[in-house]
C-alpha positions in Angstrom: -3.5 37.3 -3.9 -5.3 36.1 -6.9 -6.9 32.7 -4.6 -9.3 33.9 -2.5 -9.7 30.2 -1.9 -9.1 29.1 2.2 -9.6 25.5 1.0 -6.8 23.0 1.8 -7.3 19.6 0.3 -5.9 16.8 1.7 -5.0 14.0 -0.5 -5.8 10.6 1.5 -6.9 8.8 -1.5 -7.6 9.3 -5.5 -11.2 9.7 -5.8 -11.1 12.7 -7.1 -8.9 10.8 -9.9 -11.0 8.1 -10.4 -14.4 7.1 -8.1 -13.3 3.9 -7.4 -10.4 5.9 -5.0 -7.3 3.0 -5.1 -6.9 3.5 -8.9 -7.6 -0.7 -9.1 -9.1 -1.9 -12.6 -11.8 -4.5 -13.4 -8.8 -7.0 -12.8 -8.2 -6.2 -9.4 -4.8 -4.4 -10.7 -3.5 -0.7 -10.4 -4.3 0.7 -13.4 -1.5 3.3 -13.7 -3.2 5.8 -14.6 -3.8 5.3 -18.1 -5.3 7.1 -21.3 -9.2 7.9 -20.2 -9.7 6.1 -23.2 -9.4 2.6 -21.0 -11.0 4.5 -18.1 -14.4 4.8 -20.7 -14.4 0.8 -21.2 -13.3 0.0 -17.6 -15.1 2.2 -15.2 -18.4 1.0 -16.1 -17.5 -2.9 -14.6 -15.5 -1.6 -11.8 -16.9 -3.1 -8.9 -14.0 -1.3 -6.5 -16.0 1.8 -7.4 -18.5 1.1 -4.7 -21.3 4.0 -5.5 -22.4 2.2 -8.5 -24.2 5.4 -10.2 -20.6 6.8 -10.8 -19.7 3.7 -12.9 -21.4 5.6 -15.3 -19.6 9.1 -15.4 -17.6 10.3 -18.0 -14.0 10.5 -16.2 -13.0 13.5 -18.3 -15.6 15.5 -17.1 -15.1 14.3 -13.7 -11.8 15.2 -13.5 -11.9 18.1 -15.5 -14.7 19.5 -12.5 -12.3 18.1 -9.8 -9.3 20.1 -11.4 -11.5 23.1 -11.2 -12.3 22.2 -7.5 -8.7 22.0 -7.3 -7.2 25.1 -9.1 -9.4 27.2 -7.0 -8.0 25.9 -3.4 -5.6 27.7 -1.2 -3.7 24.2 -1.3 -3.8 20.4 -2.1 -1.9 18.8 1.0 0.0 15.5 -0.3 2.2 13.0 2.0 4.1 11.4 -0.6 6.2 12.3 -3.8 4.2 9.8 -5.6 1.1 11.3 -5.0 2.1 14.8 -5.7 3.6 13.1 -9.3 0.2 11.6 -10.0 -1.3 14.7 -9.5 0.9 16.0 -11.7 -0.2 13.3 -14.3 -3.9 14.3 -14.3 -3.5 18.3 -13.5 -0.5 19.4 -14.4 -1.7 23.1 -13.9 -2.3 22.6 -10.2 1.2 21.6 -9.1 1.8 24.6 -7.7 -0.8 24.6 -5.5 0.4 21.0 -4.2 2.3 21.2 -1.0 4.0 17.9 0.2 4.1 17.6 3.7 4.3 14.2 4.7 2.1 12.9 8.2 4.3 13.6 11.5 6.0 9.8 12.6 7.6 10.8 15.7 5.2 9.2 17.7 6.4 5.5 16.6 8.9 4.1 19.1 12.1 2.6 17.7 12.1 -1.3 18.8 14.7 -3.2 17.1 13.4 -6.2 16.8 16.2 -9.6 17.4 14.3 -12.9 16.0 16.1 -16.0 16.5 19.1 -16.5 14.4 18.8 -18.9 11.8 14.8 -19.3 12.6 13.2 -20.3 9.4 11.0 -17.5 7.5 8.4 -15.8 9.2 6.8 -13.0 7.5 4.6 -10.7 9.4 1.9 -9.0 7.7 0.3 -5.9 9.1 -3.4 -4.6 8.9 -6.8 -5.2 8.2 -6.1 -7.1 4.6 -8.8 -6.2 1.8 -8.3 -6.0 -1.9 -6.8 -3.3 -2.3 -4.5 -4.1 0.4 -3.3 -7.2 -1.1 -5.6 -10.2 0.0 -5.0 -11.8 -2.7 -1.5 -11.6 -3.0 -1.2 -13.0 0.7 -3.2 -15.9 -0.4 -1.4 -16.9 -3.0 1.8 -16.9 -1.6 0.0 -18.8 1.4 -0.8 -21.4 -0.9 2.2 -21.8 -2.6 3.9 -22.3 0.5 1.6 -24.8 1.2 1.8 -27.0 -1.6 5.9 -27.0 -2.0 6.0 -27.5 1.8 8.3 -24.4 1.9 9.7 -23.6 5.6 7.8 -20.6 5.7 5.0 -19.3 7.4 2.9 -16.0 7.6 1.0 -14.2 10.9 -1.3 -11.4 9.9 -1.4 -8.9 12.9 -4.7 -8.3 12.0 -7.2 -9.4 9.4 -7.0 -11.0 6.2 -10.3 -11.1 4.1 -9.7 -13.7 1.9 -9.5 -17.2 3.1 -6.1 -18.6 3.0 -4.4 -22.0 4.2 -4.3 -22.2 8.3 -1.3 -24.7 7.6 0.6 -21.1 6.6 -1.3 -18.3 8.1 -2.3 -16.9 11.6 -4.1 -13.7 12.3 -4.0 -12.5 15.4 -7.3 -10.0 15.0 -7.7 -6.7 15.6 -4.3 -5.0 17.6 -3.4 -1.5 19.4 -0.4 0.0 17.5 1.7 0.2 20.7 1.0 -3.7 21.8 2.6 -4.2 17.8 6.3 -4.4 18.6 5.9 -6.9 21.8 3.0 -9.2 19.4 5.9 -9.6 16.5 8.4 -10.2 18.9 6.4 -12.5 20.2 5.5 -14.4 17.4 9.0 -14.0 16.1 8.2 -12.5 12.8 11.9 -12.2 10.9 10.6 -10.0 7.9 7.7 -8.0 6.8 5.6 -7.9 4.1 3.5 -5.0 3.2 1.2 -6.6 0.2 -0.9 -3.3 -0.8 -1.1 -3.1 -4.4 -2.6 0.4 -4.5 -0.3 3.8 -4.7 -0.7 4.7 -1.1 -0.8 8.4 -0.5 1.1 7.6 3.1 1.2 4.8 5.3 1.6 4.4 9.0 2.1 0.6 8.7 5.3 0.4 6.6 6.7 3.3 9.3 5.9 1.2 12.0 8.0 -2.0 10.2 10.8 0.1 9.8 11.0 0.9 13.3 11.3 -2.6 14.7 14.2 -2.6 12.3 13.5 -5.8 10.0 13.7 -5.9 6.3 10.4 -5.1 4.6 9.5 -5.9 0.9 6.8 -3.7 -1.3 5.6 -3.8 -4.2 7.3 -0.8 -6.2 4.3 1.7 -6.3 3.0 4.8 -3.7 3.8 6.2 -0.5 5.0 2.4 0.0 7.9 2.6 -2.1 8.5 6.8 -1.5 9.4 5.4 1.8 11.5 1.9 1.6 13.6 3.6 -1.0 16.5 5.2 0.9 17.6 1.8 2.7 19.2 -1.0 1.2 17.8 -3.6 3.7 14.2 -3.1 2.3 13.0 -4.0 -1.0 10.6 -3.4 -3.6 9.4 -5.3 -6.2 7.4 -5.2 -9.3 3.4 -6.0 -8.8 3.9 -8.9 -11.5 6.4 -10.5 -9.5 5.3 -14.4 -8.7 4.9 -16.2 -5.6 7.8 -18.2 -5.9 9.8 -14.7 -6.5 8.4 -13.1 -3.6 9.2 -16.0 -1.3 12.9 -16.5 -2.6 12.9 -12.9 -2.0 12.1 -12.5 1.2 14.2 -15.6 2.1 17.4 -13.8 0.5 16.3 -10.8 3.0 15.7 -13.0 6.2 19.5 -13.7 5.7 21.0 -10.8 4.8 19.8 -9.3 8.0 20.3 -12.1 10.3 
């Protein structure tokens, strides 16, 4: 009775954390949320904040405006645990507006994928791949396939917009989420990888790898991790892990599930 507010917000991203929205620093890395002490020294050289005039806001007072935005609305809609405890982080006197109700899955079709038995590793990598979504990351794994000669390679259904070694990596272009399924059994993909180094708020694509029913590795932060946690055949990892780690790991969960 006291909210006159009919305001839901829906949590897609964390701009209202931070303008540059994925919560990456100058570096490229998730920043974790840190004392807006850093925030002061970083925000001004953050070229993931893409309106430049906002590099120069004071992130207290943005956030202290936002929480206002926020206190005042009927509810703050969030998909995932993790970005109902960031919230929690930055306004701790929201949280009982926050209301977790993740997106509705039912429309992804079950397809149990069967790759080849004893087919060397072929990780499949989903989505249009910018920073944020762990270009990078795919790159250098490439690369260090490439130069140990590793029997490894990588398809991107999709886009990845870094350059990376064609020796390693395929990308199939732009895809319709139903035609996903038949393209990775096609390819014969044996495990996924879902690079993003950003604390999604939900993701569709690490549903969709579930469903075909091969192991998929993330790195340990978001919506990404909320939802590879309660099955033992998925992993995730820390975002300092190395190429080599990554590879070994993903090898070690090609043949536990073969």
């Amino acid at each position: 009775a006291d909210n006159p507010s009919s305001v839901t917000v829906h949590w897609h991203d964390h701009y209202l954390m931070c303008p540059t929205r994925h919560l990456l620093n100058t570096e490229s890395r998730y920043c974790g949320l840190p004392d807006p002490s850093v925030c002061i020294s970083c925000l001004p050289n953050n070229a993931h904040c893409l309106d430049a005039p906002l590099r120069s806001l004071d992130i207290v007072t943005w956030r202290e405006q936002w929480g206002q935005v926020l206190a005042s609305s009927a509810s703050i809609r969030v998909f995932s645990s993790s970005s109902r405890e960031l919230l929690r982080r930055v306004w701790p006197q929201v949280d009982s507006n926050v209301v977790l109700t993740p997106h509705d899955t039912a429309h992804i079709p079950q397809s149990e994928l069967s790759p080849a038995p004893e087919s060397p590793l072929h990780i499949g990598v989903v989505g249009r791949i910018a920073a944020h979504k762990g270009a990078a990351q795919v790159v250098r794994l490439a690369r260090h396939i490439a130069e140990t000669s590793a029997n490894a390679r990588i398809t991107v259904f999709g886009t990845l917009e870094e350059p990376a070694p064609a020796s390693v990596v395929s990308q199939t272009g732009a895809y319709s989420a139903e035609a996903l399924p038949a393209l990775c059994a096609e390819q014969g993909v044996n495990a996924f990888w879902f690079p993003s180094i950003w604390p999604e708020t939900f993701s569709f694509v690490v549903h969709e790898m579930k469903a075909m029913g091969l192991p998929v590795l993330a790195y340990d932060v978001g919506a990404q991790a909320d939802t590879l946690a309660d099955d033992d055949r998925h992993r995730v990892v820390s975002l300092d892990m190395s190429s080599e780690d990554i590879l070994t790991t993903l090898t070690e969960m090609r043949s536990a599930s073969s």
